[in-house]
N, C-alpha and C positions, 0 to 999 in steps of 0.2 A: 504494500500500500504506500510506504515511505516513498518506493523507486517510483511509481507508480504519478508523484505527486511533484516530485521531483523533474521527473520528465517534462509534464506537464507545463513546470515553471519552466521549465530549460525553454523547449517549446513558444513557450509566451514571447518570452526576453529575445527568442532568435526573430520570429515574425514582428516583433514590434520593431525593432533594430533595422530588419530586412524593409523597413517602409517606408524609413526615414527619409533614407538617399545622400545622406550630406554626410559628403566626404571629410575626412580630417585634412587639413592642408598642414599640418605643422606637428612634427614627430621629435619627441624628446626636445623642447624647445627651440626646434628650427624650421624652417619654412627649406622644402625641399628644394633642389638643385630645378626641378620640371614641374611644374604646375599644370596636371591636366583639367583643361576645363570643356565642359561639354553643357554650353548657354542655353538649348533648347531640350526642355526636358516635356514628353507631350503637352499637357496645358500651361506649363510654365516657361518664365523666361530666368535664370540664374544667372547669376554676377558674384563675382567676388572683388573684393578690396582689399590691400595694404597698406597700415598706417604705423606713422612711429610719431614720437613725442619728444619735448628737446628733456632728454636725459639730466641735464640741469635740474629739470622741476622737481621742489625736495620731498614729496611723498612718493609712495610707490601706485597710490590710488590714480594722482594727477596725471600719475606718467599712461596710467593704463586708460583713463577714462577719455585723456585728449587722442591715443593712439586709436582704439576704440572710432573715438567720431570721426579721426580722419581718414578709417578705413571705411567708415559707413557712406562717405561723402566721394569719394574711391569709385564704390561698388555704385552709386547712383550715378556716378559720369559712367563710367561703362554700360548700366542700363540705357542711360538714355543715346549714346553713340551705338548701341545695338537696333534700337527702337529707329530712330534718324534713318540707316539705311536700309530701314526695310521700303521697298517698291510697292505703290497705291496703284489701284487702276489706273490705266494711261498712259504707263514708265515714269510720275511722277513720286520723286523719295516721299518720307516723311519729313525730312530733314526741310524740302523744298516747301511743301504746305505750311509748315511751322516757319516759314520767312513768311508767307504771303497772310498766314491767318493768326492773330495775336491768343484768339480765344481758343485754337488748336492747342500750339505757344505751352498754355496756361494750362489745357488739359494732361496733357503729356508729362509734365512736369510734378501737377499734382501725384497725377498715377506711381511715380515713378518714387513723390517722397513715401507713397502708400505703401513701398513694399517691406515684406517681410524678413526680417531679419531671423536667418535658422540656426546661426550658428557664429559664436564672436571666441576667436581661439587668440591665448597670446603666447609671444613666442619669450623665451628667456632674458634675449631683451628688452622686454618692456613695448615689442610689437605689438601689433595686431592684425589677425585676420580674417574679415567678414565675407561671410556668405548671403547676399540677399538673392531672395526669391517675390517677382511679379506675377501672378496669376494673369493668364493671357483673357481670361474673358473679365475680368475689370477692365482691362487696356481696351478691349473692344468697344463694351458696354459704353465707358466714359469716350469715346471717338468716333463711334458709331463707323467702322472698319474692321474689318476682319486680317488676321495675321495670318500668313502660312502657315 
């Protein structure tokens, strides 16, 4: 009954683990030599960021919570230079509507501070590195456009 129960939890912790998806980027307090990153995950769009902080700052809190924001700030320029070149009916980018439409501009932007942050890893120096994930049908819903 023990092994029985035991399995069970093993079981749990492997499916719940196995559904996550978000990779560890930083091993024994280092950020690897290769960063693989694969941006379209079926309904999602993933970004990651790296940030460091001026070593100077004399907590260890300060150093992590500014590296933190400027990985978070990171991962949203890469969402949104993801988002920019993707192609609207026509052969026009996004990048090109967001010159011509201020209130596109302003959607895209929001969507983008909207996303989801999965995973904030630090590295031994006092790095950091985020993982955000966009949900492709909020980016639609608020653009009224469809992503490939």
């Amino acid at each position: 009954m023990k092994s029985m129960r035991w399995t069970a939890a093993a079981l749990a912790a492997f499916v719940l683990t196995g559904c996550s998806g978000v990779v560890s980027r930083v091993h024994q307090g280092r950020i690897g030599e290769t960063i693989n990153q694969n941006p379209d995950r079926r309904g999602f769009i993933e970004a990651i960021g790296i940030g460091a902080s001026d070593p100077a700052l004399p907590t260890e809190t300060q150093r992590k919570a500014l590296s933190r924001d400027a990985a978070i700030v990171k991962a949203q320029y890469e969402l949104l230079s993801m988002i920019k070149g993707v192609e609207l009916e026509g052969g026009v980018t996004v990048s090109q509507a967001m010159e011509k439409d201020s209130l596109l501009a302003a959607r895209v932007k929001n969507s983008i501070r909207g996303a989801e942050v999965l995973k904030s890893e630090f590295t031994a120096d006092g790095g950091c590195v985020v993982t955000l994930r966009l949900p492709k049908y909020r980016l639609e819903e608020g653009l009224h456009w469809s992503l490939p």
